[in-house]
C-alpha positions as CSV (number, residue, x, y, z in Angstrom):
1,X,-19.8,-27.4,0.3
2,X,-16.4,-27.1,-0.5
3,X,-16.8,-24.0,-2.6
4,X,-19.0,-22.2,0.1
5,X,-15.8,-23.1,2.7
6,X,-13.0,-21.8,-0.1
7,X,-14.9,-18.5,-0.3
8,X,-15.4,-18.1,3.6
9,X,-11.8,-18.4,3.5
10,X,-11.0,-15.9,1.3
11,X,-13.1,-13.3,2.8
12,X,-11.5,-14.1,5.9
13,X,-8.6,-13.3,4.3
14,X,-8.9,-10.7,2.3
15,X,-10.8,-8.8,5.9
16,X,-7.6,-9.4,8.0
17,X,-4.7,-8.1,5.4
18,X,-4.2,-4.5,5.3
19,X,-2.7,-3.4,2.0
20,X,-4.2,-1.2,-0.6
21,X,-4.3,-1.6,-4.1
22,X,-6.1,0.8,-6.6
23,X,-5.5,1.4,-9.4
24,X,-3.9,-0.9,-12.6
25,X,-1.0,-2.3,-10.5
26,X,-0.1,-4.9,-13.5
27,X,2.2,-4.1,-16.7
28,X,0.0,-4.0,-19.5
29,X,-1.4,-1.4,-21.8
30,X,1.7,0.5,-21.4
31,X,1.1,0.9,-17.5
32,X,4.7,0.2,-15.9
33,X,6.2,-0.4,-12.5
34,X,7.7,3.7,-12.0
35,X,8.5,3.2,-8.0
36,X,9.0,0.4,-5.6
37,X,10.3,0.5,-2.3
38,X,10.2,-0.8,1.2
39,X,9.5,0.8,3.9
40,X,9.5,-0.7,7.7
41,X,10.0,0.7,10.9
42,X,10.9,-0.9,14.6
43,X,8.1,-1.7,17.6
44,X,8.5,1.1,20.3
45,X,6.8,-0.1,23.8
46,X,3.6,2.0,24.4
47,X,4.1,4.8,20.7
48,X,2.6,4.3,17.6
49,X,5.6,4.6,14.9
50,X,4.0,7.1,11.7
51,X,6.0,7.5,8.4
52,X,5.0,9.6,5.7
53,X,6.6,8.4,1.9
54,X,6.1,11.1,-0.9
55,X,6.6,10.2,-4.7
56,X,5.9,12.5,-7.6
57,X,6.7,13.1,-11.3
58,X,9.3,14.9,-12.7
59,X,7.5,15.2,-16.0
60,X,3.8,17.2,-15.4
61,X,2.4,15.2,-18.0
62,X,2.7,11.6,-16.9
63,X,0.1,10.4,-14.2
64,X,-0.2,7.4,-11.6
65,X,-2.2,4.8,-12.8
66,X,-1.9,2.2,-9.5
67,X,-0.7,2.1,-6.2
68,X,-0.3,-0.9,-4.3
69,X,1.1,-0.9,-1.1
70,X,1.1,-4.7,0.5
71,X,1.8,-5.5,4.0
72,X,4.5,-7.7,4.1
73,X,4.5,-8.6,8.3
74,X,0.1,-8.8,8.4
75,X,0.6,-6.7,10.9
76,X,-2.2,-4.1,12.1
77,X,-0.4,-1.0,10.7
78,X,-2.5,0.8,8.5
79,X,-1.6,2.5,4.9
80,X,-3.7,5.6,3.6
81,X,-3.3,7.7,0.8
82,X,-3.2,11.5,2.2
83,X,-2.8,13.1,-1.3
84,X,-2.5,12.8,-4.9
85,X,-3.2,9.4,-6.3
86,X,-4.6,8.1,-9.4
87,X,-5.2,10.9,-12.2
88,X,-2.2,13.1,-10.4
89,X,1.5,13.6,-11.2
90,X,2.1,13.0,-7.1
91,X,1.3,10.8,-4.1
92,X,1.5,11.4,-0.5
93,X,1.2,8.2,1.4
94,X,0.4,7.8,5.6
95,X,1.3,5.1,7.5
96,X,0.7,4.0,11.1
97,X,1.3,1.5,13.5
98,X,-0.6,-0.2,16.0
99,X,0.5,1.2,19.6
100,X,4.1,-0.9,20.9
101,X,4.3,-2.6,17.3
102,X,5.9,-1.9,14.0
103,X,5.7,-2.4,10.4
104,X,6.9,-3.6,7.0
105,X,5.3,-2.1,3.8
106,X,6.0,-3.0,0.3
107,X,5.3,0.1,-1.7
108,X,5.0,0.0,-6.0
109,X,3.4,3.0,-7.8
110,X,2.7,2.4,-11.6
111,X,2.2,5.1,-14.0
């Protein structure tokens, strides 16, 4: 019983967060931590706030091996990928408020 109640929990959980993470986000196999950076932005009454965060590679060669961008206020914004990703030298990153409510994203690329 208590097992079927701990994983209840954790899908309940895991549906309400909204970060993304694909990818190898952990430093092993030579995979390391290239980016991080937070990125936030005030409530507005009755506008939805949007920021866009670009990263890319100086080097052609080297490519993104994870992305993780975690939700640090469990808000309702919503992160997307837009462009680039894993296999490319570059990402292009969306994100987006809720209407009258801001948000707080922790962002770490790993390449």
């Amino acid at each position: 019983m208590f097992k079927h109640l701990l994983i209840l929990c954790a899908i309940i959980v895991a549906v309400h967060c909204k970060s993304v993470i694909v990818g190898q986000t952990w430093e092993q196999n030579g995979v390391k931590k290239v980016y991080d950076t937070i990125v936030s932005a005030n409530s507005i009454p009755l506008f939805k706030r949007t920021k866009y965060v670009n990263f890319e590679f100086p080097n052609q060669e080297t490519k993104i091996k994870g992305i993780a961008i975690k939700d640090q206020d469990n808000g309702l914004a919503e992160p997307s990928i837009t462009m680039g990703g894993l296999g490319f030298n570059f990402v292009n990153l969306k994100l987006k408020s809720e209407r009258s409510s801001g948000f707080t994203f922790l962002i770490e690329i790993y390449g």
